[in-house]
PLY file of the C-alpha trace (Angstrom):
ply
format ascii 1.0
element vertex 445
property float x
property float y
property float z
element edge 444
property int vertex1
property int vertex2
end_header
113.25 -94.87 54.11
116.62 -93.43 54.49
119.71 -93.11 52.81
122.72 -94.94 53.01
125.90 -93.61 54.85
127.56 -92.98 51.02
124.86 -91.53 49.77
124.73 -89.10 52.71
127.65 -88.08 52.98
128.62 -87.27 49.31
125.48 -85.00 50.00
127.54 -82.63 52.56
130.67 -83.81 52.28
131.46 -82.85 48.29
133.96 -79.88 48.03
133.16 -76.38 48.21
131.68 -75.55 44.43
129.93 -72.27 42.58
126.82 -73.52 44.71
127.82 -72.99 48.25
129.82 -69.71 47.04
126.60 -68.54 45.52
124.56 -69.55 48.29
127.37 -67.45 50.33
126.87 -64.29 48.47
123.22 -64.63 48.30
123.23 -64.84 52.09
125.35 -61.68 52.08
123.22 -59.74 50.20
120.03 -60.48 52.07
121.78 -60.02 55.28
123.19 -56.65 54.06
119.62 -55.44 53.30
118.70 -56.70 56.53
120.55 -55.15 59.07
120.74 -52.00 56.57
117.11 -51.62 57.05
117.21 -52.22 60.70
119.95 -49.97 61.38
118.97 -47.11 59.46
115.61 -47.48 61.53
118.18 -47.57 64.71
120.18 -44.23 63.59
116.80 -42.19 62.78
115.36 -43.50 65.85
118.78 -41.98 67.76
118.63 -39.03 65.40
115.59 -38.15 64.06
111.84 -39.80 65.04
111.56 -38.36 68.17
111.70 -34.83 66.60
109.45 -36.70 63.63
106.98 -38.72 64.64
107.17 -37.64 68.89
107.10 -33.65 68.81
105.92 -31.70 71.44
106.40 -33.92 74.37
109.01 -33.86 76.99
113.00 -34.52 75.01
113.32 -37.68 77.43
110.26 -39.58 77.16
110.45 -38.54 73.28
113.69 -40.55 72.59
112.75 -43.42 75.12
109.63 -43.65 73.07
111.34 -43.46 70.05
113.70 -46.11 71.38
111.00 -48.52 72.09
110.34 -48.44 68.44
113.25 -50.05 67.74
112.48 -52.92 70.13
108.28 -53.34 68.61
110.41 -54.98 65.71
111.78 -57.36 67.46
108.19 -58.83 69.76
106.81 -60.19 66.40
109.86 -62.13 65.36
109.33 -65.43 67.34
105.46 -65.85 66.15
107.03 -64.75 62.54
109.92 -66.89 63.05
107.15 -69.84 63.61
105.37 -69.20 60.33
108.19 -68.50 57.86
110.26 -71.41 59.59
107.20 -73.68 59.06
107.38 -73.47 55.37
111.14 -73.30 55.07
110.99 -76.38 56.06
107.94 -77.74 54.32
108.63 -76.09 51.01
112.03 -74.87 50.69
114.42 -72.44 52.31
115.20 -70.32 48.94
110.90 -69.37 48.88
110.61 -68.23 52.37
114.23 -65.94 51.76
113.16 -64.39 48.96
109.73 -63.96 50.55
111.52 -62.12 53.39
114.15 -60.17 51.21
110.86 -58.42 49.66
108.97 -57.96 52.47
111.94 -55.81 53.83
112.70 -53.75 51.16
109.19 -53.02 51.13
108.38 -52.15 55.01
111.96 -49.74 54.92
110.70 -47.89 51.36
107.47 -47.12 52.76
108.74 -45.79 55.99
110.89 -43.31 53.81
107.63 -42.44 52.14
105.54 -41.59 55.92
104.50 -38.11 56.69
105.16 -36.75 59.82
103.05 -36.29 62.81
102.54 -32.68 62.03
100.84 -33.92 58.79
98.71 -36.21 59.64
98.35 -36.33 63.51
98.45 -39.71 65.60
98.10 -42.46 62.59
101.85 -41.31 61.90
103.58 -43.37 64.66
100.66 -46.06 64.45
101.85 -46.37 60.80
105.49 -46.42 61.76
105.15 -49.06 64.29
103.34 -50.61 61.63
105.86 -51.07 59.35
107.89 -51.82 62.23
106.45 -55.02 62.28
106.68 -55.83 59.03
110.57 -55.05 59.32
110.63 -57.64 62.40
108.36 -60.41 60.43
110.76 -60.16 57.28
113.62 -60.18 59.43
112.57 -63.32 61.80
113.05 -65.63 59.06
116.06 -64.01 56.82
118.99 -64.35 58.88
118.54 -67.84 60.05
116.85 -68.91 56.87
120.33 -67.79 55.23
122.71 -69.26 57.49
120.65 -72.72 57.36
121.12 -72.59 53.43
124.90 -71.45 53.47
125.35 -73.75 56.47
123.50 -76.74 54.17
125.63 -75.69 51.17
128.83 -76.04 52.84
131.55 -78.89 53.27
131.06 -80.17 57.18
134.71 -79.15 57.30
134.08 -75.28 56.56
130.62 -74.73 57.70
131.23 -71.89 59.51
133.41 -70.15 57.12
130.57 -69.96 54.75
127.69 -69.43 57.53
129.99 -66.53 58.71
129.05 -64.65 55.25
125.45 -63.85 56.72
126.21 -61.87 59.52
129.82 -60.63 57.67
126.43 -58.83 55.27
124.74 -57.59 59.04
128.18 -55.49 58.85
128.11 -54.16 55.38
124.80 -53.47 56.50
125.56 -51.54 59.39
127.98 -49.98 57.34
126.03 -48.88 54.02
123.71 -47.95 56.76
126.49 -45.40 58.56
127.68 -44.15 55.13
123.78 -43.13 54.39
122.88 -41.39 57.58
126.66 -39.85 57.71
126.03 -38.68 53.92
122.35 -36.83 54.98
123.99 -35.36 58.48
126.36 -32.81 57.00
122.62 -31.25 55.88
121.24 -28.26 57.16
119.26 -29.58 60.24
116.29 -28.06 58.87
116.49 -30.51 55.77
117.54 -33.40 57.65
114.58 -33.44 59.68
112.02 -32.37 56.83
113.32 -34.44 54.35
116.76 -35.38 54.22
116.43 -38.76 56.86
114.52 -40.69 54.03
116.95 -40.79 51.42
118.56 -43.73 53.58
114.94 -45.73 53.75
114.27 -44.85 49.78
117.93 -46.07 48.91
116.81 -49.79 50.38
115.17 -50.71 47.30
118.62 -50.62 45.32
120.00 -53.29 47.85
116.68 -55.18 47.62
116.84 -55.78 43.76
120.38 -57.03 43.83
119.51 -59.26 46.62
116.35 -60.70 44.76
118.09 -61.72 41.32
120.96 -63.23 43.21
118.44 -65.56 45.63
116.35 -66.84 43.12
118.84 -68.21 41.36
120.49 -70.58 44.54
119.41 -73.91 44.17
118.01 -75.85 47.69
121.05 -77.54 49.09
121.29 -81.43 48.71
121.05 -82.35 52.40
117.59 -80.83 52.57
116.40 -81.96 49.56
117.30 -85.65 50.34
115.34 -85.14 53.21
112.35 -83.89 51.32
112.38 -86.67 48.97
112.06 -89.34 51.35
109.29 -87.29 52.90
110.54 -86.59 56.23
109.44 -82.81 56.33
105.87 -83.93 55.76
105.79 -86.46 59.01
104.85 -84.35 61.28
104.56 -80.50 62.27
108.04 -79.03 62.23
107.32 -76.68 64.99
105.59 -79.96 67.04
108.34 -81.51 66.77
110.10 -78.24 67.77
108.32 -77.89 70.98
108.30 -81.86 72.01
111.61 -83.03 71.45
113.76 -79.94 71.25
112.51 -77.63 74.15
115.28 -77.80 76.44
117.62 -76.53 73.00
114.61 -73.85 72.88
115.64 -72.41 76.32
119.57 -72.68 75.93
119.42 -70.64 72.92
117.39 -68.25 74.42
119.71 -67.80 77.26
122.51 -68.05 74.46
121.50 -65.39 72.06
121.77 -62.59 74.82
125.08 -61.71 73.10
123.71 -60.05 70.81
122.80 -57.13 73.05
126.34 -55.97 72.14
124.74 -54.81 68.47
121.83 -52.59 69.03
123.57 -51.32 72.22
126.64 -49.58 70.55
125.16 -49.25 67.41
121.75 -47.57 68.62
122.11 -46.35 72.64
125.59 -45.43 72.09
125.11 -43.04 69.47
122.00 -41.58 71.21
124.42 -41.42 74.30
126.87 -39.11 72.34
125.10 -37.23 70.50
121.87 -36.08 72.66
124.61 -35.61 75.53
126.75 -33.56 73.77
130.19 -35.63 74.01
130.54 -36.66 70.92
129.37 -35.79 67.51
126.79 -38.11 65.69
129.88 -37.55 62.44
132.33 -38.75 64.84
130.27 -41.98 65.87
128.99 -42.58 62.48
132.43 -42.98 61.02
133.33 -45.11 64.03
130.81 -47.78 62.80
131.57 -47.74 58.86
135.34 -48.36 60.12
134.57 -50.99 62.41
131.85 -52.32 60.00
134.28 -52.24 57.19
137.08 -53.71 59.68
134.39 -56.46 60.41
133.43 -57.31 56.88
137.32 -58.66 56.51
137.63 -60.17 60.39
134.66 -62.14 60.68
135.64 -65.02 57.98
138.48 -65.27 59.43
137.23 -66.13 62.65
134.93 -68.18 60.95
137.71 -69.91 58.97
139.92 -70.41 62.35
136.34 -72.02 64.61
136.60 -74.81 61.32
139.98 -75.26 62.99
139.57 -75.21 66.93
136.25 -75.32 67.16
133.31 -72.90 67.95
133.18 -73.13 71.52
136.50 -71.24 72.38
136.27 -68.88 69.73
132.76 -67.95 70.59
133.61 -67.34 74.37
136.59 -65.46 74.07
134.90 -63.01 72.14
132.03 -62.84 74.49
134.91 -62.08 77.22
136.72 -60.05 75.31
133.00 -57.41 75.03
132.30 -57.85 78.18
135.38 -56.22 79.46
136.11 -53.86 76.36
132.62 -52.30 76.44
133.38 -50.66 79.91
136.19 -48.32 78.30
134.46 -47.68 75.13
131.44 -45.71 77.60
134.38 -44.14 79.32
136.28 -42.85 76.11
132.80 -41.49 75.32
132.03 -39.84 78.85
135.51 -38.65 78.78
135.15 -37.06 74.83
138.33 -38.59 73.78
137.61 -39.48 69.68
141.11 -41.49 69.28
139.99 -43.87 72.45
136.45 -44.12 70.65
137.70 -45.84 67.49
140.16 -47.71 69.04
137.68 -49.12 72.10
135.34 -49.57 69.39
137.41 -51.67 66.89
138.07 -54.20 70.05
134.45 -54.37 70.92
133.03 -54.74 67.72
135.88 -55.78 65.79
137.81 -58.06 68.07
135.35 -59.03 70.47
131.84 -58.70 68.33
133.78 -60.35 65.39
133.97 -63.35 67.12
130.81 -64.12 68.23
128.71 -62.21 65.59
129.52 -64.73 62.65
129.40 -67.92 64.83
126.08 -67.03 66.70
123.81 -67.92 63.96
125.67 -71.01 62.85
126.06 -72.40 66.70
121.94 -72.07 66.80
121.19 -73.74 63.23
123.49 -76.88 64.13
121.81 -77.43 67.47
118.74 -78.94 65.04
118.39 -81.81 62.39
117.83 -80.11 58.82
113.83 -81.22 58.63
113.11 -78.80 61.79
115.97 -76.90 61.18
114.96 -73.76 59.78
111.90 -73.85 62.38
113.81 -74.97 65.24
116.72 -72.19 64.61
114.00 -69.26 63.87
111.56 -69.82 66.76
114.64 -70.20 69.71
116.61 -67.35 68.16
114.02 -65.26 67.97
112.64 -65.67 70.96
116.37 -65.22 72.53
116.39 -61.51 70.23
113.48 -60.33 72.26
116.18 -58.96 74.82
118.60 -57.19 72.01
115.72 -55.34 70.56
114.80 -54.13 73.70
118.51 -53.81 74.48
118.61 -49.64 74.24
115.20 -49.29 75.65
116.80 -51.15 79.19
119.76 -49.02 78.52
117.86 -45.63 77.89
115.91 -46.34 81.76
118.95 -47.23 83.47
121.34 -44.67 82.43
121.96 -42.10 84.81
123.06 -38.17 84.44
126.78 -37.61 85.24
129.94 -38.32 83.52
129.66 -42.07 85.34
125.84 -42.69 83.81
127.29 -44.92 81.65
128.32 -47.19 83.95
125.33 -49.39 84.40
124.38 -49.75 80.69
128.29 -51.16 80.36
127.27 -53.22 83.15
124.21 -54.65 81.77
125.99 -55.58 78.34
128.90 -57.27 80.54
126.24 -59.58 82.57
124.25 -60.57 78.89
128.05 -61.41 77.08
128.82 -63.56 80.48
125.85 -65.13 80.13
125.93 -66.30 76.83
129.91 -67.43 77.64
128.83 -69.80 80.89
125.79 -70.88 78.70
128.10 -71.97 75.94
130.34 -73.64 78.13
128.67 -75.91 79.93
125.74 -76.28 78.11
126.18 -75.92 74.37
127.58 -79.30 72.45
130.27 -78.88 70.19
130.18 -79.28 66.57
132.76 -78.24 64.45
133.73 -81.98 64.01
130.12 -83.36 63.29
128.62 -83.94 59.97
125.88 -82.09 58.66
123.85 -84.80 58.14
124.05 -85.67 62.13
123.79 -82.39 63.51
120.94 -82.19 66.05
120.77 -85.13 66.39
120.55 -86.89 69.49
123.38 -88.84 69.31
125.42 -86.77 67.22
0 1
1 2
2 3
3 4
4 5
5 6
6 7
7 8
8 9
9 10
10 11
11 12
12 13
13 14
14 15
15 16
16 17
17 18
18 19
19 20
20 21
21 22
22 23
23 24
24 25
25 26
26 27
27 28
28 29
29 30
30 31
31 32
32 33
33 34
34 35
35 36
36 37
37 38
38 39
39 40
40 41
41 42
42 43
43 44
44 45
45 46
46 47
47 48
48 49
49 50
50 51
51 52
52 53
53 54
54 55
55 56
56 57
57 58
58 59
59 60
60 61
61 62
62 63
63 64
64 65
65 66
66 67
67 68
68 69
69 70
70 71
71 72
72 73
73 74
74 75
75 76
76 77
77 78
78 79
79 80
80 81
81 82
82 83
83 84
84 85
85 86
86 87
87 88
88 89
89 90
90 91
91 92
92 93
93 94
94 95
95 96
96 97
97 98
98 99
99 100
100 101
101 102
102 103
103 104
104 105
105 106
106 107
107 108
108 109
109 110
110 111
111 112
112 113
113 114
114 115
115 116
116 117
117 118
118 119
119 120
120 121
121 122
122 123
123 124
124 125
125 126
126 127
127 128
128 129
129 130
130 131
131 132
132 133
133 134
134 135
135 136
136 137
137 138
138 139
139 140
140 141
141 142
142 143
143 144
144 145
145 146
146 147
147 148
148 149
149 150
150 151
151 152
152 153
153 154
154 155
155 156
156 157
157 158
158 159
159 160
160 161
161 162
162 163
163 164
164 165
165 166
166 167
167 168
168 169
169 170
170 171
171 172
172 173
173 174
174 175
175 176
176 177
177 178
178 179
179 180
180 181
181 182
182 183
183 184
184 185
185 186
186 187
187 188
188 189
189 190
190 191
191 192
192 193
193 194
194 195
195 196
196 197
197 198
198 199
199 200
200 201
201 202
202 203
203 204
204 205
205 206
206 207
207 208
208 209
209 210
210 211
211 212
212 213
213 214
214 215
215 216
216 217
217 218
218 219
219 220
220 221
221 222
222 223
223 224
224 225
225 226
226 227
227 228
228 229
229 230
230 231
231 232
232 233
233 234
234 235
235 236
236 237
237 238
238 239
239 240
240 241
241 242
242 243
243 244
244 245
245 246
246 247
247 248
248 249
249 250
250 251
251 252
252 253
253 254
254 255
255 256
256 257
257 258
258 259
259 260
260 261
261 262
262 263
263 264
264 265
265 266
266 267
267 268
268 269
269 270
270 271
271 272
272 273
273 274
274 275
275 276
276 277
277 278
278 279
279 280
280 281
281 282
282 283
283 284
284 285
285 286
286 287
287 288
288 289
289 290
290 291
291 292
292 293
293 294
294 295
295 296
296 297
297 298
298 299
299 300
300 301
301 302
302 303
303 304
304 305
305 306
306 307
307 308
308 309
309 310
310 311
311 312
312 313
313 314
314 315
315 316
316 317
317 318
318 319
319 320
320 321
321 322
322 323
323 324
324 325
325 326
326 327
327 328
328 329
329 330
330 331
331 332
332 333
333 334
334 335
335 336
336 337
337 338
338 339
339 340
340 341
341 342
342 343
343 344
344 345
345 346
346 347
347 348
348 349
349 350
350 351
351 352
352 353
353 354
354 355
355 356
356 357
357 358
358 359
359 360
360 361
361 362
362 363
363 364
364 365
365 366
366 367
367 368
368 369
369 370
370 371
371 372
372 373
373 374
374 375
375 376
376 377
377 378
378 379
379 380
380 381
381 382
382 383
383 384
384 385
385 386
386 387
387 388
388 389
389 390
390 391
391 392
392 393
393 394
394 395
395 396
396 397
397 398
398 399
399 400
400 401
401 402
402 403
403 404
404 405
405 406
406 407
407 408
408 409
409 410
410 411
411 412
412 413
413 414
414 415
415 416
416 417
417 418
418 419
419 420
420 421
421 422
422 423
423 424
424 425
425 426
426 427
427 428
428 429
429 430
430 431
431 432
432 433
433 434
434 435
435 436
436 437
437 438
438 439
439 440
440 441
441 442
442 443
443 444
């Protein structure tokens, strides 16, 4: 039984109300939690848990250790992304986000609350990786799971204005994150290492409260609940389905996603770079990001707003272009020590050049799939395409070399992932800004 062509589209087609503006800000607010949590983990694993949870071993393998960390977070996401997507699309998005929302604030809390290795030997980095995973499980499922709901919410006409509010929270996120770890670093280093580095993790519960009231009160969007009333989602296994009819979308996206390398690798590597090579100070590098965060919290609507109007295709690949080339002098303004050519470098990479992929990404993946798979379909590919970005500063950690020119193939590496991703969504990604959201992902949208 299906609907008729009215019905359907007064379902995605009715202006923008107080329910896609409060699915929006819902999506915000998870996503700032998100990539707070994940990037405060990113700054003490720069900073702080090699001196933490690593002591006594070579400097080196300490921080590459400590950077490999970062990436543990990011091997469980695709079997996560399998089980939350699952039930996101058996059940209901809004359950499964407020399911990871919780499970995120809880992970980053309890990671403040860890004692160190000095304390209680060897379980200390067991327990860290530990909650590591949790982190990566909770955040398989949230940032997808909120752009499919915003994305749902939204007018076909300005789907990627609103789907561009999840990842415009990833840099609020990054940039709460900054403030918190700038805050702690004017601290004696004594204190910063003993104590000092959890306030940041502790603070997460604040952020995690907010988000939690505002979710549960977002309603399911229309589109999918049509769909669940005439019983689609219970045909058949959504990740089945997934894996019969959709595997060749499975493999572009994970050739796609390699964009995101661009993230972790200047806001991780980069300040580990700096800071551990003495070029620039972690204050220095920890303003850059709340400025280009900040920057990015007004820049990526907009380009979310202007791929409504030409499309996401040639938005998405200029900014790919545009990192791939910028990234090369923001290394050299580092290597050379030059703060002014820092920020500015920085703003075009992650302002400019991030800022146009960063709020599209997301969107691109969750329209490549009808909405009864969708939440599955978008969290298993992405996910599996992330593998690379959390890993991202682990690759860049083993192939950067001593000398002022070290850089050189860590800029190289993030050039060859953003051209990637471009050719990938040239030839090979459909687009959609002209499709309704009732026929996306399918086959002869």
């Amino acid at each position: 039984m299906t609907a008729g062509p009215e019905t359907a589209a007064s379902a995605v087609a009715a202006p923008p109300g107080r329910h896609a503006r409060k699915a929006a800000a819902a999506s915000f607010v998870g996503s700032t939690l998100e990539y707070y949590d994940f990037f405060i983990y990113g700054s003490a694993s720069a900073l702080i848990f090699n001196k933490i949870f690593f002591p006594g071993i070579d400097p080196f393998l300490g921080q590459f250790l400590s950077m490999a960390t970062l990436g543990i977070g990011y091997v469980v996401r695709p079997l996560a992304a399998g089980f939350i997507g699952h039930f996101g699309d058996r059940i209901g998005r809004k359950q499964m986000l407020v399911f990871t929302l919780v499970s995120m604030g809880l992970a980053t809390f309890l990671i403040g609350c860890l004692p160190p290795t000095a304390m209680i030997g060897a379980a200390a980095p067991v327990i860290l990786v530990l909650l590591r995973v949790l982190q990566g499980i909770s955040a398989a499922g949230e940032s997808v799971g909120a752009v499919t709901l915003s994305l749902e919410h939204a007018p076909s006409g300005r789907r990627a204005f609103f789907a561009s509010w999840v990842n415009t929270g990833a840099a609020a996120g990054i940039m709460l994150a900054s403030i918190a770890f700038l805050l702690v670093s004017f601290m004696p280093q004594g204190d910063l290492v003993a104590w000092g580095w959890r306030i940041p993790f502790l603070a997460s519960f604040v952020v995690a409260a907010a988000g939690f009231v505002i979710r549960r009160r977002v309603p399911e969007a229309e589109v999918f609940e049509h769909v669940r009333e005439t019983g689609e989602t219970k045909l058949e296994l959504p990740l089945k389905v997934v894996f019969r009819d959709y595997w060749p979308t499975i493999i572009k996206v994970i050739i796609f996603g390699v964009w995101a390398v661009v993230s972790t690798i200047v806001s991780a590597f980069s300040l580990s770079y700096a800071t551990n090579g003495h070029l620039v100070s972690s204050s220095v590098m920890l303003t850059t990001t709340i400025v280009t965060a900040a920057l990015g919290i007004v820049a990526q609507p907009l380009f979310g707003i202007l791929a409504d109007r030409i499309g996401r295709k040639p938005v998405f690949i200029a900014g790919n272009v545009i990192c791939a080339v910028s990234i090369f002098a923001y290394f050299w303004s580092i290597s050379e020590k030059n703060v002014p050519l820092v920020f500015a470098t920085s703003i075009i990479v992650m302002v400019v050049g991030y800022g146009m992929v960063n709020p599209l990404g997301p969107a691109i993946v969750a329209e490549m799939f009808p909405t009864r798979i969708r939440y599955s379909g978008a969290a298993i590919s992405s996910q599996l395409g992330l593998i690379v970005t959390g890993f991202a500063p682990t690759i860049a950690a083993a192939v950067v070399r001593p000398g002022p020119d070290g850089w050189v193939p860590v800029a190289v590496f993030t050039a060859v992932c953003c051209g990637i991703s471009a050719l990938v969504t040239l030839f090979w990604v459909r687009e959609t800004y002209r499709v309704d959201t009732d026929d996306l992902g399918k086959k002869a949208a």
